[in-house]
Structures are given as structure tokens and as C-alpha cells.
C-alpha positions in Angstrom: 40.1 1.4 -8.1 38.0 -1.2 -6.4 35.8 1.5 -4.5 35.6 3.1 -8.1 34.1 0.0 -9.7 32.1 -0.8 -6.8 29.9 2.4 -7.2 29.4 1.3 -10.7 27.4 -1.9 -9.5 25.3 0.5 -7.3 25.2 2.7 -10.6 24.0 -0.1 -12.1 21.6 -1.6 -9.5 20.0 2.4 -9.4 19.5 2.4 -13.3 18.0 -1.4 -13.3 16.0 -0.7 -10.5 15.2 2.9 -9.9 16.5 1.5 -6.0 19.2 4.1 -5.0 21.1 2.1 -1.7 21.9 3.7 1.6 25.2 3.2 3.1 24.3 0.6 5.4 22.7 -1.3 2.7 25.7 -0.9 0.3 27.8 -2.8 3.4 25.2 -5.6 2.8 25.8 -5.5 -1.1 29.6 -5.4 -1.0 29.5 -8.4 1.3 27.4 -10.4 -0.6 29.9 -9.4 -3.5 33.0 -10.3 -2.0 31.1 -13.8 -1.5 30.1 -14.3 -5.0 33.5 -13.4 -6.1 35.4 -16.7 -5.2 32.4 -19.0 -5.9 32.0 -17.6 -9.4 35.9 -18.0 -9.7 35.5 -21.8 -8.8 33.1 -22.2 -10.7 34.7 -20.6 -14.0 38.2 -21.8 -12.7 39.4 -18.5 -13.5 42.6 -17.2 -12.1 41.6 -13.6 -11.6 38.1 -12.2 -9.8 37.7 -8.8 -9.2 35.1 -5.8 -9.0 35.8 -5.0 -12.4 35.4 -8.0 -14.0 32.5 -8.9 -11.8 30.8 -5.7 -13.2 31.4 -7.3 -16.5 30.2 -10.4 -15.5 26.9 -8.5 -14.7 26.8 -7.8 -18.4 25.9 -10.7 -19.8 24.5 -12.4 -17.1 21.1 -11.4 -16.6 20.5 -14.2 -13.5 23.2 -12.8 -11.9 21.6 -9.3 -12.2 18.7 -10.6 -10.4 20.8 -12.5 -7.2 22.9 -8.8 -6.9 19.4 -7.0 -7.2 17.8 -10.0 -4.3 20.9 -9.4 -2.2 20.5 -5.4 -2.1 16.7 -5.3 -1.3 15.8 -5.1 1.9 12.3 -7.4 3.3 12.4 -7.0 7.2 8.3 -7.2 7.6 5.8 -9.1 9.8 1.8 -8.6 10.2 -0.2 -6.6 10.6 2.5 -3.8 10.4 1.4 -0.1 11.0 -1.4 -1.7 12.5 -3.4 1.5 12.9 -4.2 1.2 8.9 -5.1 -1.7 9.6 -8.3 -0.7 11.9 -8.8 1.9 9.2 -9.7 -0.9 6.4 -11.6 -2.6 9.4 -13.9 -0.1 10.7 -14.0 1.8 7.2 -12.5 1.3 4.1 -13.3 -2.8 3.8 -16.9 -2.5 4.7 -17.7 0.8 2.4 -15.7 -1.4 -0.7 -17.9 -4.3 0.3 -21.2 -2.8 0.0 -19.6 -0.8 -3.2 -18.6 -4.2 -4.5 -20.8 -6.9 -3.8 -18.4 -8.5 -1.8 -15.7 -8.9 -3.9 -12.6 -6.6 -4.1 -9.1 -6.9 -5.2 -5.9 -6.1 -2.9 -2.7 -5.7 -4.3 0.9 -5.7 -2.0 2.9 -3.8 -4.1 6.1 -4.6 -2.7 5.1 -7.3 -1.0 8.5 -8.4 0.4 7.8 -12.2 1.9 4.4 -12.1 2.5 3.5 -11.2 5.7 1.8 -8.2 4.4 -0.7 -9.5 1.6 -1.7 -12.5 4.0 -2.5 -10.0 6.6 -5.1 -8.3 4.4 -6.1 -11.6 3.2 -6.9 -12.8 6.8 -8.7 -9.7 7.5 -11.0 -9.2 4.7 -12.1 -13.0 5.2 -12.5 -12.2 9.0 -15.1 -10.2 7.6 -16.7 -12.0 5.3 -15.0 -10.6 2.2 -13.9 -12.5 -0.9 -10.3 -10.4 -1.7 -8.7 -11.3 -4.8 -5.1 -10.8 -3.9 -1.9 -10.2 -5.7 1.8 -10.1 -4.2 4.6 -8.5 -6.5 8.2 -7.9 -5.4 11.2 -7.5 -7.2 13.2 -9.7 -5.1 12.2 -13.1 -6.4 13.6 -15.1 -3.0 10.9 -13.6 -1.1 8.1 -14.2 -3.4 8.8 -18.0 -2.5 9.3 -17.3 1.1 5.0 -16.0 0.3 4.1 -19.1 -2.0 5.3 -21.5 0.8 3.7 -19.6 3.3 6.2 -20.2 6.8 7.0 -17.9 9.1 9.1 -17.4 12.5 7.5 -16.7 15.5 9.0 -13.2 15.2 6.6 -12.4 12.1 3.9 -11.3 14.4 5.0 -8.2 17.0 4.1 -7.9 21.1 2.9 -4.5 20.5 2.6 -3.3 16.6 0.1 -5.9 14.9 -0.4 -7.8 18.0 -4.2 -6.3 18.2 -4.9 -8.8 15.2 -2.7 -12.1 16.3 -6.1 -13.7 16.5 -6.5 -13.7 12.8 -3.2 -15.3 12.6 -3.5 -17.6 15.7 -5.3 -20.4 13.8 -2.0 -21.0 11.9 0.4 -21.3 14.8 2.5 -23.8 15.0 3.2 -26.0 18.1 7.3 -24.6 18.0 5.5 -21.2 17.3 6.1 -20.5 13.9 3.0 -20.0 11.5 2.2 -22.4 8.7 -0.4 -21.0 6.5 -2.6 -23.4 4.4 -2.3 -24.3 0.9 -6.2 -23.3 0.2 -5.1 -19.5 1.7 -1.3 -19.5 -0.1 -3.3 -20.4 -3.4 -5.9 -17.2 -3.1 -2.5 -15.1 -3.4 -1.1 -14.7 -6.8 2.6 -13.7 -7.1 4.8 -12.5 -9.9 8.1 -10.2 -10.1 8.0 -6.7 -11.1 10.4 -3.6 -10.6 8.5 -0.5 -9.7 10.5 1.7 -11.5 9.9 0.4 -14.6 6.3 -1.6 -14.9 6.0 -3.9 -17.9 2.3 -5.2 -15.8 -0.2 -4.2 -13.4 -2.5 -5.6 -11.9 -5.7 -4.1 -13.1 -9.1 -2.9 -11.1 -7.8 -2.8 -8.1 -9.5 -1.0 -5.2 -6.7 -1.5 -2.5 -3.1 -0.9 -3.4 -0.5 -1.1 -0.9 3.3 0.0 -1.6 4.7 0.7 1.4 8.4 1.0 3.1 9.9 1.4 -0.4 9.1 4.7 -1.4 12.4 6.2 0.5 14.5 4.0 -2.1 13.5 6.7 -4.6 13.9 9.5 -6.1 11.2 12.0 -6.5 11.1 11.5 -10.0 10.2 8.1 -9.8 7.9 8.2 -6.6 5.7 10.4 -9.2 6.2 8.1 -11.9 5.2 5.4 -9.7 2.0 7.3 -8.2 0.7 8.0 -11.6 1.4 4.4 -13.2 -0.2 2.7 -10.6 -3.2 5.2 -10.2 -3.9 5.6 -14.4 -3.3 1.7 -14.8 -4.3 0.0 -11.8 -6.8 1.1 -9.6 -10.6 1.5 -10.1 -12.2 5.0 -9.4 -12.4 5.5 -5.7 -9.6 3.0 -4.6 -7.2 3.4 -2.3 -3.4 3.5 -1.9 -1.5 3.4 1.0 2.1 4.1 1.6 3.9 3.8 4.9 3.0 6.1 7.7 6.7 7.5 8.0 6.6 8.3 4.2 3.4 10.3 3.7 5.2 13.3 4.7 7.5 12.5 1.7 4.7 12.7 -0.7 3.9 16.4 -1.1 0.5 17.8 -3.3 2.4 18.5 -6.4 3.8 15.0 -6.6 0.4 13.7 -6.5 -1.4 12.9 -10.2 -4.3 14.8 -10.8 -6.8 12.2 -9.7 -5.2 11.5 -6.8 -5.9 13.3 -3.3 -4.4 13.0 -0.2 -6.7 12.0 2.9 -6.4 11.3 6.6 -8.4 9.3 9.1 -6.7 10.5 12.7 -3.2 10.0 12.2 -3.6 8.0 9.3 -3.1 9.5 5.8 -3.7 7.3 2.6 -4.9 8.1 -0.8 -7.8 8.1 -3.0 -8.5 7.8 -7.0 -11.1 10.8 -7.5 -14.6 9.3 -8.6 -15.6 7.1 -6.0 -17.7 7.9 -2.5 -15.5 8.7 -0.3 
């Protein structure tokens, strides 16, 4: 019975969300369960707490929708990830929007987990001298925070992934080797929930959109849905998206809208809205 009503909170996480769980992150979400249980039973002095009547619980409790949706989202990240895109919007993509622009574009982090990856493409586009309007969404709210105070570990940067852009991040190194960006740089970043799968807001006019290491939570139904929202609603003609580089191969022609294309520079695939230079 218990496994039964179990797999109707990841029913109901999957129909909230769109988010359909592996099995290593369903482990995560039935532990964080079996913790809630006794704390909500304190708390309601209630003699009986089960799956079940958690699952009610879930009914009429939208906040604790949103702490079982933060517990089963996954937000392991650090800059300058996958950073051979990242020498792509260097050597190409931020210079061409610049002249295009005037020397203003917008940059919006998708799924932005805690951060590390809308400050990265902050810190790059002002290494070179480019005023980015950026936005960070996420439907975890607990990381959005983590990105509005701006601290990080000293594991947020990587030895050999990332590492050939540390020096944009060095600045903000801490003497115990954590990073402690600004408040002038956390400020440029604006931050607000949003669940993928079902888009009340977008950003609008964007020329970079990044959504990557979430696509493979998905089905293909809504990776489409996704694609077209974002590329009808949100970007400006001749923008970009990028996914991660281990899910490109999961986004086949036909799933594409049809001003959309699929593009590659060496081993790195992205996409672009038809009806800008590209």
C-alpha cells in the first residue's frame, strides 16, 4: 500500500511539474518524505502519519507542494559548466549580438538552479565590455536564494571543466576559498520561479536562452512544448538557445518549431530563431 501511494506523490510531482523522477532521485524524494512525516505529525499532534494521508496533506497545502517539488529537483552546478559553449559565446556569439545590439543584450538561465550558471554569463559578457540584462528562473525556490545571496563553495569552480575562465571568477574569491559575489553584480540578475512545463511568464526579447541539464526530466511532448513556448514568446529573431551538450542528441529535427534550426560550431550544437545573421 505504502509503495502504491508513494507513486501517487511522483504521479503528482510529474503532473505539477511536467518533471518525471528517476529512480535514484525517487530514493531522494522518499527520504525527504519519511522526514516530513514525523515533523508534520508534531506539528499537527496527530496520532497517525502516513503516505496516504501525506498525499492528502499535499492537497490542500500548496507550500508543501512547493518543499516536495524543492526536495525532488535536482541543482548540482558550478561555472563555467560545458565550458566549450562557453568559448563559443566568447569568440562568436557575444561579439556578433554586440555589434547587432549596440551593446546591450539579454541572457536568460532557464533553469538556472543556484546560480552559478547566469553569473557565469554575467561575468563573461562584462569581461567583454557587454551590458547583459540577466534573468534567473528555477522552479526550486531554495536555490533562487542560494543566487540572490550570491555564496558559493570552493567546489563551484572545477580543476578541469570551467577552469579556463576561473579568472573571471577569481576577483570574488574568498580568503577560506569560497566566492562571495558583490551586491552591485547579484542586483544585475533578476530572479523569479517558474515551472517549465507550464509557463504562466517569459521573459521577453531575449537573444540568449539557456535551459540546460533539465531537458532529460521530460517527456518528448513537453521538450516540444517547451522549444516552441520559449522560441514564439521569448527570444528575438536570431537568438540563441542552448541545451546541454549530452542532450542535443535528444532533440531530433521534427521536435524542433519551425523557426528553429539546429546548428553546430565543432562539437558544439545550439540553436537559432530563423531571421537573424547567422
Amino acid at each position: 500500500m505504502e509503495d502504491f501511494e508513494f507513486q501517487r506523490i511522483i504521479q503528482l510531482i510529474t503532473k505539477t511539474t511536467g518533471i518525471i523522477p528517476r529512480d535514484s532521485h525517487k530514493t531522494g524524494i522518499k527520504n525527504f518524505i519519511d522526514k516530513r512525516i514525523p515533523e508534520l505529525q508534531k506539528e499537527a499532534k496527530s496520532s497517525k502519519e502516513d503516505f496516504l494521508s501525506y498525499y492528502h496533506y499535499l492537497q490542500n497545502h500548496q507550500e508543501e507542494v512547493i518543499n516536495l517539488i524543492n526536495s525532488a529537483t535536482v541543482n548540482e552546478t558550478y561555472f563555467f559548466r560545458e565550458e566549450a559553449q562557453f568559448k563559443l559565446l566568447k569568440e562568436k556569439i557575444l561579439p556578433e549580438l554586440n555589434l547587432k545590439n549596440g551593446g546591450k543584450i539579454k541572457i536568460w538561465s532557464a533553469a538556472s538552479s543556484s546560480g552559478e550558471e547566469i553569473f557565469s554569463l554575467y561575468l563573461l559578457a562584462k569581461s567583454l565590455g557587454i551590458e547583459a540584462e540577466c534573468t534567473a528562473t528555477d522552479i526550486n525556490t531554495n536555490v533562487l536564494e542560494i543566487c540572490k545571496n550570491g555564496s558559493y563553495k570552493k567546489n563551484a569552480i572545477r580543476t578541469v571543466d570551467g577552469a579556463s575562465f576561473s579568472n573571471l571568477l577569481l576577483p570574488y574569491q574568498q580568503k577560506d576559498e569560497t566566492f562571495q559575489l558583490p551586491q552591485n553584480i547579484c542586483d544585475k540578475i533578476t530572479r523569479f520561479q517558474i515551472n517549465l512545463a507550464n509557463m504562466q511568464e517569459l521573459p521577453k526579447n531575449q537573444d540568449i536562452v539557456f535551459i540546460r541539464n533539465v531537458f532529460i526530466y521530460f517527456s518528448t511532448e513537453t521538450r516540444m512544448k517547451i522549444l516552441n513556448r520559449i522560441s514564439e514568446e521569448a527570444l528575438n529573431d536570431g537568438g540563441y538557445i542552448f541545451v546541454s551538450m549530452n542532450e542535443t542528441a535528444s532533440i531530433e529535427k521534427n521536435m524542433l518549431p519551425p523557426n528553429l534550426e539546429k546548428l553546430s560550431n565543432g562539437n558544439v550544437f545550439y540553436f537559432q530563431k530563423k531571421g537573424g545573421e547567422k
